[in-house]
Biopython code that builds the backbone (N, CA, C, O; Angstrom):
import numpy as np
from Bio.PDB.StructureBuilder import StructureBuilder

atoms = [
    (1, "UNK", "N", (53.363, -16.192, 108.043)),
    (1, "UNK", "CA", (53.992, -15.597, 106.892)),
    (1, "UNK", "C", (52.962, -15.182, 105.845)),
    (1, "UNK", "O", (53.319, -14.330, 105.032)),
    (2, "UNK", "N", (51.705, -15.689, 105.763)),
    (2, "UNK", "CA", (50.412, -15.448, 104.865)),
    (2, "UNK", "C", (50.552, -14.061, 105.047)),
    (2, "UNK", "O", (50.629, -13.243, 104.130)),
    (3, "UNK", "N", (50.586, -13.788, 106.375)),
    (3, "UNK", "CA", (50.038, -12.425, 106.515)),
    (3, "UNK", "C", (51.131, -10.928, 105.924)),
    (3, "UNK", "O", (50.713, -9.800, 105.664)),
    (4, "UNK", "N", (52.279, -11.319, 105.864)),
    (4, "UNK", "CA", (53.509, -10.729, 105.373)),
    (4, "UNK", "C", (53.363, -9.454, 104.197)),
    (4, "UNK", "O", (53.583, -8.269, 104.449)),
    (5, "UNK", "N", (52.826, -10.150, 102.498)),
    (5, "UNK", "CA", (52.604, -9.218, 101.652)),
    (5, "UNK", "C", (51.152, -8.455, 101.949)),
    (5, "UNK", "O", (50.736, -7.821, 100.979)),
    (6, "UNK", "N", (50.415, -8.424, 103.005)),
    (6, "UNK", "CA", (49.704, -7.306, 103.450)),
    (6, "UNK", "C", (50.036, -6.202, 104.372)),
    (6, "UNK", "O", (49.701, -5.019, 104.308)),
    (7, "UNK", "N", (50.710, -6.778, 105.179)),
    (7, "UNK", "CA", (51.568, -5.655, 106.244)),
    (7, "UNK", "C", (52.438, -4.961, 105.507)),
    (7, "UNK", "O", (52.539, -3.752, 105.713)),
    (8, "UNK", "N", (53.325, -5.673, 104.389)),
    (8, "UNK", "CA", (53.902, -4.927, 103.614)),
    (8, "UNK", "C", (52.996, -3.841, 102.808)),
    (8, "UNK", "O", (53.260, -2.650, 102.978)),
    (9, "UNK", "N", (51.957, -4.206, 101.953)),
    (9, "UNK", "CA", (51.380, -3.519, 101.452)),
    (9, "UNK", "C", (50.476, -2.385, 102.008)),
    (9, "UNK", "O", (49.817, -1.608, 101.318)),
    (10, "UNK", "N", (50.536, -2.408, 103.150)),
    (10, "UNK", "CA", (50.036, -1.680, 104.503)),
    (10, "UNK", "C", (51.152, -0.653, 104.448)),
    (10, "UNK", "O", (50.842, 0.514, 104.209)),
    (11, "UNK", "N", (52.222, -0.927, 104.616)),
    (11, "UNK", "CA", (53.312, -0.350, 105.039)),
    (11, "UNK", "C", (53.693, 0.660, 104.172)),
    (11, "UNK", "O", (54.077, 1.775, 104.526)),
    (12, "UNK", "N", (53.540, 0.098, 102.557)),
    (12, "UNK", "CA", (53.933, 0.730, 101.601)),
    (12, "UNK", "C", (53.318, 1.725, 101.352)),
    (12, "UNK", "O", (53.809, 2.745, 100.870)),
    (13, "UNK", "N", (51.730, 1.494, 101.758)),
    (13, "UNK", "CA", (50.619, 2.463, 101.952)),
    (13, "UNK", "C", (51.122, 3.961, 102.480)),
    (13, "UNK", "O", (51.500, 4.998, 101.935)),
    (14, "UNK", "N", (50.908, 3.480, 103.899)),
    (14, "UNK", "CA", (51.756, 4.456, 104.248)),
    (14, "UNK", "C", (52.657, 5.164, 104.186)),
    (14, "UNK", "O", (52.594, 6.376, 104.392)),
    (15, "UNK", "N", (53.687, 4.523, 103.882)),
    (15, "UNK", "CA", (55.019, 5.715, 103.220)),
    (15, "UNK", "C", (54.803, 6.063, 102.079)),
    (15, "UNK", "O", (55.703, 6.851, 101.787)),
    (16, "UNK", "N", (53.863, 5.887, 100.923)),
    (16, "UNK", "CA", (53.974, 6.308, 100.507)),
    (16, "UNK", "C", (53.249, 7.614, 100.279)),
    (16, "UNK", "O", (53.625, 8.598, 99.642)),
    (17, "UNK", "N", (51.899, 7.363, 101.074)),
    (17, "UNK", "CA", (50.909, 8.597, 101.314)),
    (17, "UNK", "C", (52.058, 9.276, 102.248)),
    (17, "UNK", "O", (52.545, 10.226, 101.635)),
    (18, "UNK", "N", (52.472, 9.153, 103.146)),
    (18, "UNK", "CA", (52.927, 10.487, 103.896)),
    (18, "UNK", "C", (54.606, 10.863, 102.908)),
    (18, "UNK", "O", (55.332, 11.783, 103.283)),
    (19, "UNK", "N", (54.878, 10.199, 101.982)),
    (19, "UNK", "CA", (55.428, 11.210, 101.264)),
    (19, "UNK", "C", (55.182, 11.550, 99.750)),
    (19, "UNK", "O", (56.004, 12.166, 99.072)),
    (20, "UNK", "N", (54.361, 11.239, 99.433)),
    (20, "UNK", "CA", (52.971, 12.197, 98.588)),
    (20, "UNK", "C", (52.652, 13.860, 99.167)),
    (20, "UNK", "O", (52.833, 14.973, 98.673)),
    (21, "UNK", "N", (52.057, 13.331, 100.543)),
    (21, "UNK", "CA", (52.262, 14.600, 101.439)),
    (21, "UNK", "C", (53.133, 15.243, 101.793)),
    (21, "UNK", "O", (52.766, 16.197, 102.480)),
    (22, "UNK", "N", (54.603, 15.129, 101.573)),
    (22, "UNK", "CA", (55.547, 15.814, 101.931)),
    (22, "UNK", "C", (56.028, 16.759, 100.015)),
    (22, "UNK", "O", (56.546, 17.831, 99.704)),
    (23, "UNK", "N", (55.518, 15.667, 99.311)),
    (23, "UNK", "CA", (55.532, 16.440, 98.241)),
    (23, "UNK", "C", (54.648, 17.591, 98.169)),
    (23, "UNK", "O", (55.020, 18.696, 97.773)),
    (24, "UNK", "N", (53.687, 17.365, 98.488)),
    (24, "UNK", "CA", (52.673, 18.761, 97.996)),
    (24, "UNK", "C", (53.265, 19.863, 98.661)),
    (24, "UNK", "O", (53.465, 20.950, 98.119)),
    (25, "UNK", "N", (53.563, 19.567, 99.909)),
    (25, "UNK", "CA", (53.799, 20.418, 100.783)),
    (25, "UNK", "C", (55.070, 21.011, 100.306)),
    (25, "UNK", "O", (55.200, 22.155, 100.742)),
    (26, "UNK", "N", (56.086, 20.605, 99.529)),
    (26, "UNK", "CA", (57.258, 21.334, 99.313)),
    (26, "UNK", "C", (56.761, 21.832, 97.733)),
    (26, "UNK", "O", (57.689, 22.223, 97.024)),
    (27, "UNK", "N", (55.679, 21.847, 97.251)),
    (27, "UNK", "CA", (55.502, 22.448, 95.916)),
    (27, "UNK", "C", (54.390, 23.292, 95.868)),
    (27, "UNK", "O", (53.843, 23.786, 94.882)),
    (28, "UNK", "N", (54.119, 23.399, 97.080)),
    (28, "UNK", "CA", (52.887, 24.540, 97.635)),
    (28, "UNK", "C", (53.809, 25.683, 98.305)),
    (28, "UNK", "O", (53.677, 26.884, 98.069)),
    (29, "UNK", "N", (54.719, 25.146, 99.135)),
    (29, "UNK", "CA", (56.250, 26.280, 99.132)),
    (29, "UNK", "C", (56.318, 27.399, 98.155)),
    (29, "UNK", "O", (56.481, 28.609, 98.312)),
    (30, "UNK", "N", (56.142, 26.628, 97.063)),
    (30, "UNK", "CA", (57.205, 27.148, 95.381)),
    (30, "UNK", "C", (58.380, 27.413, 95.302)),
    (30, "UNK", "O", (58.920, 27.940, 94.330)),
    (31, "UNK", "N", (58.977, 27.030, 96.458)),
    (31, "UNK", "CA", (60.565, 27.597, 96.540)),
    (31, "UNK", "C", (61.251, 26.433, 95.576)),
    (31, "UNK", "O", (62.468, 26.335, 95.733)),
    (32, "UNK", "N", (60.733, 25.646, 94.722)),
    (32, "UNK", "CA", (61.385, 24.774, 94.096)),
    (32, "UNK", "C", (61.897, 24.616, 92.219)),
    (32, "UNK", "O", (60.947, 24.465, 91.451)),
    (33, "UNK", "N", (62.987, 24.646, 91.735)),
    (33, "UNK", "CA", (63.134, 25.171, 90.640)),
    (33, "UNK", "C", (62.109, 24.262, 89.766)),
    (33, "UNK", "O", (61.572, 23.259, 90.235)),
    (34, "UNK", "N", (61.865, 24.799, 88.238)),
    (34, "UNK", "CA", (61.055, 24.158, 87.578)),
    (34, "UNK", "C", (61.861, 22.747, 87.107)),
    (34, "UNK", "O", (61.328, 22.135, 86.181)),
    (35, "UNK", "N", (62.734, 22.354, 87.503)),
    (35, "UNK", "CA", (62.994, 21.084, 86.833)),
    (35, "UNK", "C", (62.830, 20.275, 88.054)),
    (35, "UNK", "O", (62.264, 19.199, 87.859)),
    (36, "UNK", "N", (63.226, 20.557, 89.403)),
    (36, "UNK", "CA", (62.974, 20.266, 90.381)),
    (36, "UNK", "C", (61.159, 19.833, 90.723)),
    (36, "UNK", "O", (60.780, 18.674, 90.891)),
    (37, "UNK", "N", (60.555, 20.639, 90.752)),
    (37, "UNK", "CA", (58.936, 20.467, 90.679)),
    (37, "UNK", "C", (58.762, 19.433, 89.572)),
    (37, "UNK", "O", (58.143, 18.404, 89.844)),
    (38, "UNK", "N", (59.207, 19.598, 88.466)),
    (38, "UNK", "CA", (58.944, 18.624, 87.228)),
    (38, "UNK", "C", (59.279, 16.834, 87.952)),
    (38, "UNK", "O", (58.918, 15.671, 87.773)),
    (39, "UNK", "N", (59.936, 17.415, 88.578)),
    (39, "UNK", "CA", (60.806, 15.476, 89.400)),
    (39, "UNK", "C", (59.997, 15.262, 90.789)),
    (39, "UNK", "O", (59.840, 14.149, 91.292)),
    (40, "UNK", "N", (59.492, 16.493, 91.356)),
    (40, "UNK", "CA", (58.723, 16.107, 92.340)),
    (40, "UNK", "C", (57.326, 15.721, 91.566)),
    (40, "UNK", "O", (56.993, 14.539, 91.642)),
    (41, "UNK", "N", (56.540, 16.551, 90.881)),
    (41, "UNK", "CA", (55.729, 16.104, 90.091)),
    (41, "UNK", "C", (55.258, 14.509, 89.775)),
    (41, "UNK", "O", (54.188, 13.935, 89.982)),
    (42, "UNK", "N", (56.584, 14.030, 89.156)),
    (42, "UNK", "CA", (56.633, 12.499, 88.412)),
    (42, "UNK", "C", (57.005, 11.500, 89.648)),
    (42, "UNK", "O", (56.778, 10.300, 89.800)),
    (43, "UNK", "N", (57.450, 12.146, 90.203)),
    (43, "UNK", "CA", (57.394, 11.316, 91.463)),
    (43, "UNK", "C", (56.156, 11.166, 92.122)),
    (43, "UNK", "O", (55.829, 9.996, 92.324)),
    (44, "UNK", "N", (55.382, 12.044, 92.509)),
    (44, "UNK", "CA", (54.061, 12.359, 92.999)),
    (44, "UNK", "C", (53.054, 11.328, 92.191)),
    (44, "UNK", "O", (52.368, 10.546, 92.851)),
    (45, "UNK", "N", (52.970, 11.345, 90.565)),
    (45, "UNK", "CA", (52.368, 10.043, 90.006)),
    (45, "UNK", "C", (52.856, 8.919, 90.766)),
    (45, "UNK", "O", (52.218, 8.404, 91.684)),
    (46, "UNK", "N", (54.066, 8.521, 90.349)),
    (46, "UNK", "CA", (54.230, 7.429, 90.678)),
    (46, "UNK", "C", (54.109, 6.925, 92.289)),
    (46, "UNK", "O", (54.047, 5.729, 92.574)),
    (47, "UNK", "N", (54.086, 7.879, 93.186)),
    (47, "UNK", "CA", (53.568, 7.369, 94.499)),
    (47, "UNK", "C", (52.028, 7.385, 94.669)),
    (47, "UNK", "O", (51.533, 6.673, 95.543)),
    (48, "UNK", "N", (51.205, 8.201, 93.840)),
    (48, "UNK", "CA", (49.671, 7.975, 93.631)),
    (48, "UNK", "C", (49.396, 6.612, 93.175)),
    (48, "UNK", "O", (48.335, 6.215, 93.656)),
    (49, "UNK", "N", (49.936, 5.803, 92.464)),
    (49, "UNK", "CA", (49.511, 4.676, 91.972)),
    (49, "UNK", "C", (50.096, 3.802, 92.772)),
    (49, "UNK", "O", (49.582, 2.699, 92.587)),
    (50, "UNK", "N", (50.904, 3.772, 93.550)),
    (50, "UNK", "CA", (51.273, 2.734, 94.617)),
    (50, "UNK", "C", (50.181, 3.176, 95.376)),
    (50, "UNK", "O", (49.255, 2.561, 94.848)),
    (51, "UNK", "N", (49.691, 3.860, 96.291)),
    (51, "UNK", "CA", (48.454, 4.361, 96.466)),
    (51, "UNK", "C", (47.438, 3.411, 96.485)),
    (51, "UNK", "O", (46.954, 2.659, 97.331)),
    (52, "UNK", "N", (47.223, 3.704, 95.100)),
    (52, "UNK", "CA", (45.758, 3.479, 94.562)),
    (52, "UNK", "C", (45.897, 1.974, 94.308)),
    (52, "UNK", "O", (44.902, 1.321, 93.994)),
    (53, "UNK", "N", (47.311, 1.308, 94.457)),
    (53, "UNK", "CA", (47.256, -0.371, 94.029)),
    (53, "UNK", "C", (47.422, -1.020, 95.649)),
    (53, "UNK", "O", (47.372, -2.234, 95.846)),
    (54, "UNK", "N", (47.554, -0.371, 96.365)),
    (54, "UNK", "CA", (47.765, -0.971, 97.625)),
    (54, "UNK", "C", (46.007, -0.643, 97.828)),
    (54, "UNK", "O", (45.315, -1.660, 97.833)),
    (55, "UNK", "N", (45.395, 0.464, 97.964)),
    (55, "UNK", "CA", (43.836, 0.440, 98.296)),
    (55, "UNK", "C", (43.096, -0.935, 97.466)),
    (55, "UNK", "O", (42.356, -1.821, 97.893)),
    (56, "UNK", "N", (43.628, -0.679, 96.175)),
    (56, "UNK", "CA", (42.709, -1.756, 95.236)),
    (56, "UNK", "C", (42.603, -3.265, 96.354)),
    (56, "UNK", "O", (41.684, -3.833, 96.943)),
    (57, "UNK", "N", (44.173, -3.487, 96.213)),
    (57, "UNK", "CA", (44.214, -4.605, 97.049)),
    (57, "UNK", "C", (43.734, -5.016, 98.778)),
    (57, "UNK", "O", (43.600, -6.076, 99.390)),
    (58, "UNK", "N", (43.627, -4.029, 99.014)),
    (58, "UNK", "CA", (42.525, -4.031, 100.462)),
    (58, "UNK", "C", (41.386, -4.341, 99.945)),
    (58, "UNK", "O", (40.978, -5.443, 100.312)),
    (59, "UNK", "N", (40.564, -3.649, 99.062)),
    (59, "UNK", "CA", (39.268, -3.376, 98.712)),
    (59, "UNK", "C", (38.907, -5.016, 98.071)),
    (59, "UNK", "O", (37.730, -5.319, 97.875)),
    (60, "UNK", "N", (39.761, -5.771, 97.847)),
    (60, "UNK", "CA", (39.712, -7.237, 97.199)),
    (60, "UNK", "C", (39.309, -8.121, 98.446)),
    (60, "UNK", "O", (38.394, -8.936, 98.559)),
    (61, "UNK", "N", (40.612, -7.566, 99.668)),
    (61, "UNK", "CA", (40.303, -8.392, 100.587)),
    (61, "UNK", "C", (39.451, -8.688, 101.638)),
    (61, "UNK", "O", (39.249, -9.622, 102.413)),
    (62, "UNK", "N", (38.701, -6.774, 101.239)),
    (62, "UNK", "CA", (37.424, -7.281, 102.038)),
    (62, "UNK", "C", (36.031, -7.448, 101.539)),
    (62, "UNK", "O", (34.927, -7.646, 102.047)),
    (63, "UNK", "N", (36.618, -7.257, 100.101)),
    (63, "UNK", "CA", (35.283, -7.834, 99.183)),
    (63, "UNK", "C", (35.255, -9.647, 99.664)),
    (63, "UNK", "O", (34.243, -10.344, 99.591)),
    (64, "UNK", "N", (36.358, -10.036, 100.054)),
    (64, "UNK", "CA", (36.372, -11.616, 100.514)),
    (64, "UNK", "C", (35.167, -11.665, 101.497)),
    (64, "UNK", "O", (34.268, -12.474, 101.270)),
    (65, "UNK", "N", (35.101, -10.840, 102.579)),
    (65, "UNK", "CA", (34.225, -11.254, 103.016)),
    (65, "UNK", "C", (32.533, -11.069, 102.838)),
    (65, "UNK", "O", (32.252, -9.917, 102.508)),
    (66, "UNK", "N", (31.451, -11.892, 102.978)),
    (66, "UNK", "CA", (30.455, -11.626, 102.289)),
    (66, "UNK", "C", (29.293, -12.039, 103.988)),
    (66, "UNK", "O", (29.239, -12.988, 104.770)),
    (67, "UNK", "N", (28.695, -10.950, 103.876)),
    (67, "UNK", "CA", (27.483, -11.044, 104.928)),
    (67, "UNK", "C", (26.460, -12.509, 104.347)),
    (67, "UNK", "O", (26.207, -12.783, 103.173)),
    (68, "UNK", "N", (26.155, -13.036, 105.209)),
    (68, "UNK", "CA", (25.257, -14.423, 104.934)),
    (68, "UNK", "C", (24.068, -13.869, 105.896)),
    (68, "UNK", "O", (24.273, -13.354, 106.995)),
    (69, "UNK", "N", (22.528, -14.097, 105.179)),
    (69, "UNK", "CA", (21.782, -13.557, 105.974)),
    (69, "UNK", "C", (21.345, -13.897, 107.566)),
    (69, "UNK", "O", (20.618, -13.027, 108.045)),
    (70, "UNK", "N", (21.642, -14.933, 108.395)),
    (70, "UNK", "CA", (21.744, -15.255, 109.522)),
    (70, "UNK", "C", (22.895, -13.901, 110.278)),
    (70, "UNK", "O", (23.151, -14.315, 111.409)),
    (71, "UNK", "N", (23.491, -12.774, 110.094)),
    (71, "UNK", "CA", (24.360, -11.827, 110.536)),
    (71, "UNK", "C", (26.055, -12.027, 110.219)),
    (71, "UNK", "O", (26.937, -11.177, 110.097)),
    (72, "UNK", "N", (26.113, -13.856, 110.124)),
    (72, "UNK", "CA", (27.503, -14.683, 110.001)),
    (72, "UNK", "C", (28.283, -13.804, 109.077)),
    (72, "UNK", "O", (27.778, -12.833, 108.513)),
    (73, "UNK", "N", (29.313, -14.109, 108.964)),
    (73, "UNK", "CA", (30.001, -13.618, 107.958)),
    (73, "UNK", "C", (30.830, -15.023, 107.489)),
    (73, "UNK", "O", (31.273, -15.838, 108.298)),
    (74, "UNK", "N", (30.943, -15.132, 106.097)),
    (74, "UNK", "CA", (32.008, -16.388, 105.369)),
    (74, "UNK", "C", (32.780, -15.620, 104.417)),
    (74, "UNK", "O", (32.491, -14.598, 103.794)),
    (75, "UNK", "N", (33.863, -16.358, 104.440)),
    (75, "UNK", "CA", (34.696, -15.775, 103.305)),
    (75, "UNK", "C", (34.800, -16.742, 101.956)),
    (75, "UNK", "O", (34.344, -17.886, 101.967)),
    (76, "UNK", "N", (35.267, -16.324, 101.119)),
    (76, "UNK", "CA", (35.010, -16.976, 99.398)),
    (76, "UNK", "C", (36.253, -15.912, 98.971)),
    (76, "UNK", "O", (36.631, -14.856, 99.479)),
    (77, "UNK", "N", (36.729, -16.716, 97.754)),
    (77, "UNK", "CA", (37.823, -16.165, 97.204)),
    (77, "UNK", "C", (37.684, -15.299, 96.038)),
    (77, "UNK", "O", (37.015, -15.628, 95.058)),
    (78, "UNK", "N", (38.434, -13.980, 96.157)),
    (78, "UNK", "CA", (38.324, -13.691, 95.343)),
    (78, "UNK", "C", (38.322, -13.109, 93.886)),
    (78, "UNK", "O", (39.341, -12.514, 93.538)),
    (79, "UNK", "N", (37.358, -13.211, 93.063)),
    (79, "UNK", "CA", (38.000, -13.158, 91.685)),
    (79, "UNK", "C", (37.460, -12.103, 90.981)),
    (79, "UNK", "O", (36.421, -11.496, 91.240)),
    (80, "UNK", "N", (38.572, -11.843, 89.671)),
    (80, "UNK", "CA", (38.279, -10.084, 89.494)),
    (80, "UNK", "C", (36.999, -9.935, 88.801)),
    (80, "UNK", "O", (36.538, -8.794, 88.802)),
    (81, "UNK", "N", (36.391, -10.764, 88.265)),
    (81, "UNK", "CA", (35.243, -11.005, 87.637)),
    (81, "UNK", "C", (33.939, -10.538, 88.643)),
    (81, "UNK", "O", (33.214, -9.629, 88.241)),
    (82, "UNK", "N", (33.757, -10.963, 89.509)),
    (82, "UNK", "CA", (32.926, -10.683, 90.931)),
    (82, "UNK", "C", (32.890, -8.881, 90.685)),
    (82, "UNK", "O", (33.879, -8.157, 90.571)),
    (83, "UNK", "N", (31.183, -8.390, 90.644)),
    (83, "UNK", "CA", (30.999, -7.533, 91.201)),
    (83, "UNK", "C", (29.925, -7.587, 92.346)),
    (83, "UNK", "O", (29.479, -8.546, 92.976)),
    (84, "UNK", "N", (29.648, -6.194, 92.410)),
    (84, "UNK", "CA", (29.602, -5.592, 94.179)),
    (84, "UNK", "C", (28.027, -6.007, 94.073)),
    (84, "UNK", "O", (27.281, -5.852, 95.040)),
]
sb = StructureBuilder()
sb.init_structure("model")
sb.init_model(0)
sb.init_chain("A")
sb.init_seg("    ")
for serial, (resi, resn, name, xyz) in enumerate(atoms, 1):
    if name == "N":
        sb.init_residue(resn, " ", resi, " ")
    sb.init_atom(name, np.array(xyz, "f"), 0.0, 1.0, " ", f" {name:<3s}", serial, name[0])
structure = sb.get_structure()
């Protein structure tokens, strides 16, 4: 079950990039009225930042892991303070 809110967040990934992409694609059309585009538009934010919060959260989990100079790899937890 650990593994659960990543597959989800995997998942969410995905649907939401391929309908990001289904947006552009119907506003590269232009067959869409301006209030219509205005709602695909705000929609289009708001699936960019699910996006960009599902990447963040990958990018955390494999900042977990850290090369040890013997080739090993260990993991350490991690915290937002930690940079690269």
């Amino acid at each position: 079950m650990a593994d659960q809110p990543s597959t989800t967040s995997i998942a969410d990934f995905e649907k939401s990039l391929n309908d990001l992409e289904q947006l552009v694609r119907d506003l590269e059309q232009g067959e869409l009225s301006l209030e219509q585009s205005l709602s695909a538009f705000e929609r289009g934010v708001k699936l960019t930042r699910t996006c960009q919060q599902a990447l963040k959260s990958a990018e955390q989990r494999i900042e977990q892991l850290v090369q040890l100079e013997d080739g090993g790899l260990q993991t350490k937890p991690f915290t937002p303070d930690d940079t690269l």
